[in-house]
C-alpha positions as CSV (number, residue, x, y, z in Angstrom):
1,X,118.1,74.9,62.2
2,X,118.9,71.9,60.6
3,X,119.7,71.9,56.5
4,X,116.9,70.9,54.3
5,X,118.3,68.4,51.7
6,X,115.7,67.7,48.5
7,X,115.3,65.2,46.8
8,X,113.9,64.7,42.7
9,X,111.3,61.8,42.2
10,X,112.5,61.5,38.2
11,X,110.2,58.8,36.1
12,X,111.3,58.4,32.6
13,X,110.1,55.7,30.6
14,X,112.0,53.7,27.5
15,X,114.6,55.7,25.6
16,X,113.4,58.5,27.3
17,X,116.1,57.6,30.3
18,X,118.5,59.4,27.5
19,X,117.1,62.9,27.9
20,X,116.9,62.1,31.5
21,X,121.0,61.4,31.6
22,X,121.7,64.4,28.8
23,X,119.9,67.4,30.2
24,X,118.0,67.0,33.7
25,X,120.9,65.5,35.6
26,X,122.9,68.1,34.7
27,X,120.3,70.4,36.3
28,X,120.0,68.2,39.8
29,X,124.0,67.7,41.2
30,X,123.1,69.5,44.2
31,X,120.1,67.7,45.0
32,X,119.6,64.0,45.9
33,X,118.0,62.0,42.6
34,X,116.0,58.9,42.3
35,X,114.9,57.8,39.0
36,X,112.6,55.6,38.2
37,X,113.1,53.8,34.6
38,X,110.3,52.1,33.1
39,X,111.0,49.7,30.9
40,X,108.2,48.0,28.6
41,X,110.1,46.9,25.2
42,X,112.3,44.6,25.1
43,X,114.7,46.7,22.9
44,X,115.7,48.8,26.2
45,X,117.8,47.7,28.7
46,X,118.2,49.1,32.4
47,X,121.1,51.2,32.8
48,X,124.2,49.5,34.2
49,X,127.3,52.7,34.1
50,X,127.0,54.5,37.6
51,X,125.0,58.1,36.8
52,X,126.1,59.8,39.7
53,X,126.9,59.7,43.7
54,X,124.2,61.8,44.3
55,X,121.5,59.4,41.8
56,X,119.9,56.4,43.0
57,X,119.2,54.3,39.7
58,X,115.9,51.5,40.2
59,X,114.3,50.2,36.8
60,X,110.7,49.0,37.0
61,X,109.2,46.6,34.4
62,X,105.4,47.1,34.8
63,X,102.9,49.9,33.1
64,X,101.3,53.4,34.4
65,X,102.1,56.4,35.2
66,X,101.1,55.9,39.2
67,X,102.9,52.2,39.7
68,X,106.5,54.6,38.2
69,X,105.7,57.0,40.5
70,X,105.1,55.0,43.5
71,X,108.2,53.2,42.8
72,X,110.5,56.4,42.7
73,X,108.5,57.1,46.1
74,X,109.2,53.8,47.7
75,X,113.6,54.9,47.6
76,X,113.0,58.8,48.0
77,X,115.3,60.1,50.7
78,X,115.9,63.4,52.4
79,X,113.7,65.9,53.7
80,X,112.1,67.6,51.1
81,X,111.2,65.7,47.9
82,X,109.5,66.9,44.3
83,X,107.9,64.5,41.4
84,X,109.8,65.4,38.3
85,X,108.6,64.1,34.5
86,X,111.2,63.6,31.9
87,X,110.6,66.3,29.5
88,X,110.8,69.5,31.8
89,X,113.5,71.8,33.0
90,X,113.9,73.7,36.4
91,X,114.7,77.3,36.9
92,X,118.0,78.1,38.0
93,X,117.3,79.0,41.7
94,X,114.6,76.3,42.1
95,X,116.1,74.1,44.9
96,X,116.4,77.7,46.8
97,X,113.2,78.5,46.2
98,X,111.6,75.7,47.3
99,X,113.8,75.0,50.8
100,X,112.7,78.5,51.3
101,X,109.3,77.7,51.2
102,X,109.5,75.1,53.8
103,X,111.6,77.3,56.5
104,X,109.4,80.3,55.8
105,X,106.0,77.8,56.4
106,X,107.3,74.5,58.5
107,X,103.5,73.7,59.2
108,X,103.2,73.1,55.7
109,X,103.3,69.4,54.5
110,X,103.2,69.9,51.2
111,X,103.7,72.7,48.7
112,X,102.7,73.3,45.3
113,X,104.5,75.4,43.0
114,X,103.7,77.2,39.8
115,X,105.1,76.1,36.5
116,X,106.0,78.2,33.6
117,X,105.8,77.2,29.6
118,X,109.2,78.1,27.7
119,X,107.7,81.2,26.3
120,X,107.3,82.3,29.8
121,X,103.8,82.4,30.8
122,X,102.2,79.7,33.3
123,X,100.6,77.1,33.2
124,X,98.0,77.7,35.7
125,X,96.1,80.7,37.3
126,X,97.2,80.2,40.7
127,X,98.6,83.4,41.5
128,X,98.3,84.5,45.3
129,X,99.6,82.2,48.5
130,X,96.7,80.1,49.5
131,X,95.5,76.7,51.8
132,X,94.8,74.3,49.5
133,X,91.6,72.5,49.8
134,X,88.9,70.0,48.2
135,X,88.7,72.3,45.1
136,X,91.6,73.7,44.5
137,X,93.7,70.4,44.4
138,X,92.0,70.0,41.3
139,X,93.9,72.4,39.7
140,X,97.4,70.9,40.4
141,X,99.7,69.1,38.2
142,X,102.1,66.5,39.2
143,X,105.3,68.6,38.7
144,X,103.9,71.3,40.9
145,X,104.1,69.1,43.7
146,X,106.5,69.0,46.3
147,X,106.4,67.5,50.0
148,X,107.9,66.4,53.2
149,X,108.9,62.8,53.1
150,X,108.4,61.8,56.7
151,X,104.3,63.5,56.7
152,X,103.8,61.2,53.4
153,X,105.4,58.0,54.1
154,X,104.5,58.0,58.0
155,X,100.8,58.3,56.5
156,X,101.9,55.3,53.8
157,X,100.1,58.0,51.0
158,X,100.9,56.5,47.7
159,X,99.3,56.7,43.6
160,X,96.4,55.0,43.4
161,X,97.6,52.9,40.5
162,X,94.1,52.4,39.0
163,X,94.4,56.1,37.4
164,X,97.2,57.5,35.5
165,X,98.1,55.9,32.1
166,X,96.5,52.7,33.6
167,X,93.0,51.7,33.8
168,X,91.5,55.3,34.0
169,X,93.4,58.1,32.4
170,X,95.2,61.2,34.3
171,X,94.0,62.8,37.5
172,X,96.7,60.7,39.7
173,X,97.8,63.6,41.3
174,X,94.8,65.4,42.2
175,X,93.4,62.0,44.2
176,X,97.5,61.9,46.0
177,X,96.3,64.8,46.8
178,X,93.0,64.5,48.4
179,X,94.5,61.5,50.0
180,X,97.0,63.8,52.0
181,X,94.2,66.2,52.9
182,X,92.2,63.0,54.2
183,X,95.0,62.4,56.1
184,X,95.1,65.6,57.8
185,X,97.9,66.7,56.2
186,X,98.6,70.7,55.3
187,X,99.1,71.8,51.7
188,X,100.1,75.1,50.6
189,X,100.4,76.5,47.0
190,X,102.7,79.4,46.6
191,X,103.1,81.2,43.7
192,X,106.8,81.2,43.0
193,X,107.8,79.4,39.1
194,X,110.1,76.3,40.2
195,X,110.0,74.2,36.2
196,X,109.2,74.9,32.9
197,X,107.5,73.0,31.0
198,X,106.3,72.5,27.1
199,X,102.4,73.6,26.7
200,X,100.5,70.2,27.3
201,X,98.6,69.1,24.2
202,X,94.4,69.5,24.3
203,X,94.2,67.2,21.5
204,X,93.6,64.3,23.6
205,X,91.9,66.2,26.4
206,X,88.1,65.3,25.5
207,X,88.2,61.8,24.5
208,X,85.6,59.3,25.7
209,X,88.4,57.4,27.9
210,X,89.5,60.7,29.8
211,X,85.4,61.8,29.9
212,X,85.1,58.4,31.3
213,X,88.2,58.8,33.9
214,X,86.9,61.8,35.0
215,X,83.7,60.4,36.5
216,X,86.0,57.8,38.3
217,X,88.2,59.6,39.8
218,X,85.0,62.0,41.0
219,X,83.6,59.1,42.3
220,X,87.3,58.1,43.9
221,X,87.4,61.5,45.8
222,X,84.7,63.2,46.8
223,X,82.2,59.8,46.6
224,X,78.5,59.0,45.6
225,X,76.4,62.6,46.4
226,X,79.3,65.5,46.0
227,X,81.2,63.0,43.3
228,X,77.8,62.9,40.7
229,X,77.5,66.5,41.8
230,X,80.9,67.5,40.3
231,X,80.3,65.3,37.3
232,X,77.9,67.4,36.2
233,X,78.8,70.9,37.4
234,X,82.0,69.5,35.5
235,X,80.2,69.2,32.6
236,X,78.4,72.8,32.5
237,X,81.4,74.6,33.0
238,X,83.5,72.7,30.4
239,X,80.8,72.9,27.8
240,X,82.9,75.4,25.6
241,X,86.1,73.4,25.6
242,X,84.6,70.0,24.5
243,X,81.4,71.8,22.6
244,X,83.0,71.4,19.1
245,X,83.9,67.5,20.0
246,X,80.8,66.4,21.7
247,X,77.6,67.2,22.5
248,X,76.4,67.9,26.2
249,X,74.2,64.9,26.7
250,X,77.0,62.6,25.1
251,X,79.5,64.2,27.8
252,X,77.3,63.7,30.8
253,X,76.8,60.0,29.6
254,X,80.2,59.6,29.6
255,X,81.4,60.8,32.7
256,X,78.1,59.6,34.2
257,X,79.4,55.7,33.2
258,X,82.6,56.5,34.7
259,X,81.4,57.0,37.5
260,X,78.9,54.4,38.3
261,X,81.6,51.9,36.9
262,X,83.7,52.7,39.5
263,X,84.5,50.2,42.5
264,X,87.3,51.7,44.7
C-alpha cells in the first residue's frame, strides 16, 4: 500500500510568522508544510529567506480567519492534510498517529482528533470512536481537523469567508464541516491526542457579536425551521455560562437577529 504523505495547513498572521519559523517548523521536517502569512500592517513584510525544502511559503494581504485558511488550502499537497494555528504544538508521534488513522479506516474522509491543554487534560469530551454527524460537528475545533485532499478539493469544499474573524465571528470550522457531510463525505472522530494547545479564553465567549454569529451560522447550517430551533435550544442549555453576563431574553434577541439577518 502506497505511503501516506501529510501535509500542515499553517496560518500565522503579522509577527506571528516568528513563532511559526522558531518553534512549529522545527516540529513539522518530516511532513510537507504550507503556510499561509497574513499580512495586514504595513510594518511586516513577507518573508523572502527560503524556510525549508519541505515548506511552501504564500503571503496573503487580506483579513479573516476563513480567506487564510482557504488560501493555505488552495497550495495544500499530499495525501493527508491537517489545519494548524500558530500558537500550538504537536505531540511527538502525531504524524504516526494520524496516517494510522487513515490505513486503519480508508472509508474515512475526514478525521478529527482530540487536542490536549499543556497541563494535560483535553479540550473536549469526545472520548470514544464515533461517525460524526449534524450535532456532533459542532463540537469540533479547527485544529482537530484533518482530511484527505482529493475528497475535499474534488468537492471544491472551502471556508465560507463570511464567518471567522470576518463578518460573523468563529464557527468556520463547524460549517466546513457540515459542508463535507452535505457533500456526502465520511467523517470520523477518534479519540487519540495529536496537539496541545493553551486553554482558549471564555472572556470573549458571550459577547453580543459572537451571540449574534451564532444565530448566523445556525441559520447557515441547518436553515430556517431546525436553524431557529437550535437557536433557542442553544440558548436554554447555555443559560449557566452566559447567566452572569446576560439575561435569557437579551440572549435569545441576540442570536434571534443573527439569524434573521442572515442572507447566505
Amino acid at each position: 500500500m502506497k505511503k501516506l504523505e501529510l501535509c500542515v495547513l499553517i496560518t500565522t498572521m503579522n509577527k506571528n510568522i516568528k513563532r511559526v519559523k522558531e518553534e512549529l517548523l522545527p516540529q513539522l521536517t518530516d511532513c510537507n508544510v504550507v503556510i499561509s502569512h497574513q499580512i495586514t500592517k504595513t510594518d511586516i513584510h513577507p518573508e523572502t529567506e527560503p524556510l525549508g525544502k519541505n515548506v511552501f511559503y504564500t503571503p496573503i494581504y487580506n483579513s479573516g480567519a476563513s480567506t487564510n485558511r482557504n488560501n493555505a488550502l488552495k497550495y495544500a499537497k499530499g495525501d493527508i492534510c491537517i489545519f494548524c494555528d500558530d500558537d500550538l504544538n504537536y505531540i511527538p508521534n502525531f504524524k504516526e498517529i494520524i496516517i494510522k488513522g487513515y490505513m486503519e479506516n480508508p472509508k474515512a474522509d475526514v478525521i478529527t482528533f482530540r487536542a490536549i491543554k499543556p497541563e494535560g487534560t483535553f479540550h473536549d469530551k469526545l472520548n470514544k470512536k464515533f461517525k460524526h454527524n449534524f450535532k456532533t460537528i459542532l463540537s469540533v475545533i479547527t485544529w482537530m481537523i484533518s482530511f484527505k485532499n482529493e475528497s475535499v478539493v474534488s468537492k471544491d469544499i472551502k471556508f465560507d469567508e463570511n464567518f471567522g474573524f470576518s463578518r460573523y465571528l468563529g464557527c468556520e470550522e463547524n460549517i466546513f464541516l457540515k459542508d463535507c457531510l452535505d457533500n456526502n463525505l465520511n467523517i470520523l472522530h477518534l479519540p487519540e491526542p495529536i496537539v496541545i494547545h493553551p486553554e482558549e479564553s471564555t472572556g470573549n465567549s458571550w459577547t453580543e457579536h459572537v451571540i449574534y454569529s451564532k444565530g448566523a451560522a445556525f441559520r447557515r447550517m441547518y436553515g430556517n425551521v431546525c436553524g431557529a430551533l437550535l437557536c433557542l435550544i442553544f440558548c436554554i442549555l447555555k443559560y449557566g455560562e452566559y447567566k452572569k453576563k446576560l439575561s435569557f431574553m437579551k440572549h435569545l434577541k441576540l442570536i434571534l437577529k443573527g439569524f434573521f439577518d442572515f442572507r447566505g
